[in-house]
N, C-alpha and C positions, 0 to 999 in steps of 0.2 A: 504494500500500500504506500502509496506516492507520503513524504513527508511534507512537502511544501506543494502550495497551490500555483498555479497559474498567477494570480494577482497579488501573491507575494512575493515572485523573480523580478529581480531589477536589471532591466534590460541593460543599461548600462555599466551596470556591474562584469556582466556578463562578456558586454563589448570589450569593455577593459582587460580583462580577464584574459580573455582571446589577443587582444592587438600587443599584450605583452610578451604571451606564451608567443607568439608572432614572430615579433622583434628579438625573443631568445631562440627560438629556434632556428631561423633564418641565419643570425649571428655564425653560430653552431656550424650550419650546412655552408653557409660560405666559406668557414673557415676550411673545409674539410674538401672543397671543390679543387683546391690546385693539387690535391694527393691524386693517387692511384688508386681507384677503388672497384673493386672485382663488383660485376654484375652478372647477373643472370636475366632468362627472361619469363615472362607469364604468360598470356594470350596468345601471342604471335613472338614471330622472329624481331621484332622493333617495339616488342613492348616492353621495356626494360626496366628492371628494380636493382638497386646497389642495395650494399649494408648497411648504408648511410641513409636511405630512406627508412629503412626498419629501426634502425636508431634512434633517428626523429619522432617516428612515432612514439617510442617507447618514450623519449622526453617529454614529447607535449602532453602527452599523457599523464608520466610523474608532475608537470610543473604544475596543469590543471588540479589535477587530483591533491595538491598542497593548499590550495585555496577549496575547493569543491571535491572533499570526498568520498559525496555523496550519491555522484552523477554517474551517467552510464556512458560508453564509448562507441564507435563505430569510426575502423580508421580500414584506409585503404588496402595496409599491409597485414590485414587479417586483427585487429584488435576489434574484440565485440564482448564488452561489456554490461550489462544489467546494471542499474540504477540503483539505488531508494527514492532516489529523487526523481523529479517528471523533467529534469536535464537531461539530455541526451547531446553530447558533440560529435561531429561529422569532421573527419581529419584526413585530409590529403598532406602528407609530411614535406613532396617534396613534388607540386603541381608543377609540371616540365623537367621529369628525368632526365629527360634526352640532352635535354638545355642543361642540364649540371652535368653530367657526361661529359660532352662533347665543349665544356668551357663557352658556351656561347651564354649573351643576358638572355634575362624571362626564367627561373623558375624561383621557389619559395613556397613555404608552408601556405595552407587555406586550411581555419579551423574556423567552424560554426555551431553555435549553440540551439539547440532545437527545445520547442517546450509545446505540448500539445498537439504536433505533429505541424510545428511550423516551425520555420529557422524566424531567431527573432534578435539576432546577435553574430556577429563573427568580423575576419579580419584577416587579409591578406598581405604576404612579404615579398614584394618585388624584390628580393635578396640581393637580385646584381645593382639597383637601383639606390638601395638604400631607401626605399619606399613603406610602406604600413599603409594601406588601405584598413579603413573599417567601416563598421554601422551597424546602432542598434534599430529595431522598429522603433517609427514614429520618429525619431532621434536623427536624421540624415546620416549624408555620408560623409568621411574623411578619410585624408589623404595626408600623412604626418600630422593629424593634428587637426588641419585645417580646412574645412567646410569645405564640400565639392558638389556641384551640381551643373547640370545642363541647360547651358545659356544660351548658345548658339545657335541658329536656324542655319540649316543647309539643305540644298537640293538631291535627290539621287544622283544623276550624272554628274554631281563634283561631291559625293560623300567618299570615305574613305571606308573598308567595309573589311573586319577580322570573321576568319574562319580556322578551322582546325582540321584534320585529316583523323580515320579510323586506323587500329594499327592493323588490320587485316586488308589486305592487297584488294580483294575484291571490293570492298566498301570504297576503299581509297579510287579504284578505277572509275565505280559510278558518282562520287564524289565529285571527281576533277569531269566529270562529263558536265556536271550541274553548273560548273563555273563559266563551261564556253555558254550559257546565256546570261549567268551573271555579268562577268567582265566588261561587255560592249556599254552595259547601262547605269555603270558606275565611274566613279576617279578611277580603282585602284583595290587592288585585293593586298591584306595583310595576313601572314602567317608565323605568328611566334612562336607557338608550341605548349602553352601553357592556356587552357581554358579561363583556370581563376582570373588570370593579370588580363589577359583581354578582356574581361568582365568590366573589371578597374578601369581598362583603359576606354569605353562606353562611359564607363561616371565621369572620367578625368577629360570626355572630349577629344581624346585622342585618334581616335576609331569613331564613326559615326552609328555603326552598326554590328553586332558580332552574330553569327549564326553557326551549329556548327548540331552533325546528329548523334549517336550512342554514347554520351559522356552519362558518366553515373554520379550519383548523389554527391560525392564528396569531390570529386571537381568543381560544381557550380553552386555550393551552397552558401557557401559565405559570399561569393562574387556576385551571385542573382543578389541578394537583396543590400549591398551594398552598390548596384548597380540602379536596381530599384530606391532606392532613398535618396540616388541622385537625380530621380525624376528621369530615367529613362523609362521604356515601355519594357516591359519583362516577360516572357512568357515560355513554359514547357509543353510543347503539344507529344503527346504521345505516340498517336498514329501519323507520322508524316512517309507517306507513302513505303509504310512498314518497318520507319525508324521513327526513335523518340527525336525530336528538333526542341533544341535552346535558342531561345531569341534575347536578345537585349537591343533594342534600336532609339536614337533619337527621336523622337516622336514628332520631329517637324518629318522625316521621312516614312513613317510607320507606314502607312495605309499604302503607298509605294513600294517598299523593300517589300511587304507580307505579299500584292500581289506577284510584283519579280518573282519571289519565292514559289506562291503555287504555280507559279507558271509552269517550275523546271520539276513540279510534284514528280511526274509521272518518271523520271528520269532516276529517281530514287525506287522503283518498281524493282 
């Protein structure tokens, strides 16, 4: 039986909580990005985990669990935890493996606090960046600190537009199909590798729009509603032509990019 309600978690508490476990874990993985670290893979031949992300979780975990004993986990690299508390965190230790691997920017911890069966808290480490995104509900978003939201109005053919790739070859083929009708009707496609940070960079204005299909819970948990509280549009449709689609879009371009979208539906078949 849950020990705390719904209306006695302080969202901000919570935020804090997260943006700090954040910025030490991140620390952590930065420090440990210029080493040699043995990886293996999971899914496919490019879907890859180091010891370094199993680590991570195992910290954000300990550092959470020093403040919040009480709560339950769910982390990418197999950490599933039971509660007392109606807390639940969502932990991706190290969102852009590939990007800590391979020494390139974009990856960093994403950790979000869930309560009732909604994320109402969390906080992302652009780690190469020196970044902390956060947001609790109600509470906007930030970016070090400092208040971030969507100001700018832009058109489709001059937006700048993030997506992401599947690690499976065949998804990835029909993927890059979807783009030759994307492409002609935009600025410009971006591809970092990391789902959370392109969430951020939707709040940050940096990207006008992110789309991207099969990413799981703990990739876009903390980045959707910190993207969300920076007054982008958000949304997870489930069936998109037999994959789940993430959206985060400026909302001067929404009703544009959604149609783009269903356009290349059938291409996802």
């Amino acid at each position: 039986m849950p020990s705390e309600l719904d209306d006695a978690v302080d969202f901000i508490e919570l935020r804090d909580i997260a943006s700090d476990v954040a910025m030490q874990a991140g620390e952590y993985i930065l420090h440990e990005s210029g080493k040699g670290v043995r990886q293996s893979t999971k899914s496919s031949s490019t879907d890859y985990v180091t010891e370094i992300d199993k680590r991570a979780e195992t910290l954000i975990v300990n550092l959470i669990k020093d403040s919040r004993p009480q709560d339950g986990f769910l982390g990418e690299e197999g950490t599933l935890q039971k509660g007392r508390s109606n807390v639940q965190w969502v932990i991706d230790p190290i969102d852009g493996t590939t990007n800590f691997i391979y020494g390139h920017s974009g990856f960093g911890p994403s950790i979000a606090a869930k309560v009732g069966g909604r994320i109402v808290a969390g906080a992302v480490a652009d780690s190469s960046r020196g970044e902390i995104f956060d947001a609790a509900e109600s509470h906007g978003a930030r970016c070090n600190g400092e208040e971030i939201h969507i100001t700018k109005s832009t058109k489709l053919e001059t937006s700048l537009i993030a997506t992401g790739f599947s690690y499976k070859s065949a998804d990835r083929a029909i993927q890059a199909k979807a783009l030759l009708d994307i492409i002609p009707c935009v600025a410009d496609i971006r591809r970092m590798g990391s789902a959370a940070i392109d969430l951020c960079s939707v709040a940050k204005g940096r990207v006008d729009a992110f789309f991207e299909t099969g990413l799981n819970e703990w990739d876009i948990a903390a980045g959707m509603l910190i993207a969300s509280e920076a007054k982008a549009t958000v949304e997870c449709i489930e069936d998109f032509g037999g994959k789940n689609l993430t959206l985060a879009i400026n909302p001067s371009i929404e009703e544009q990019f959604k149609a783009l979208l269903y356009n290349t539906a059938l291409n996802f078949d």
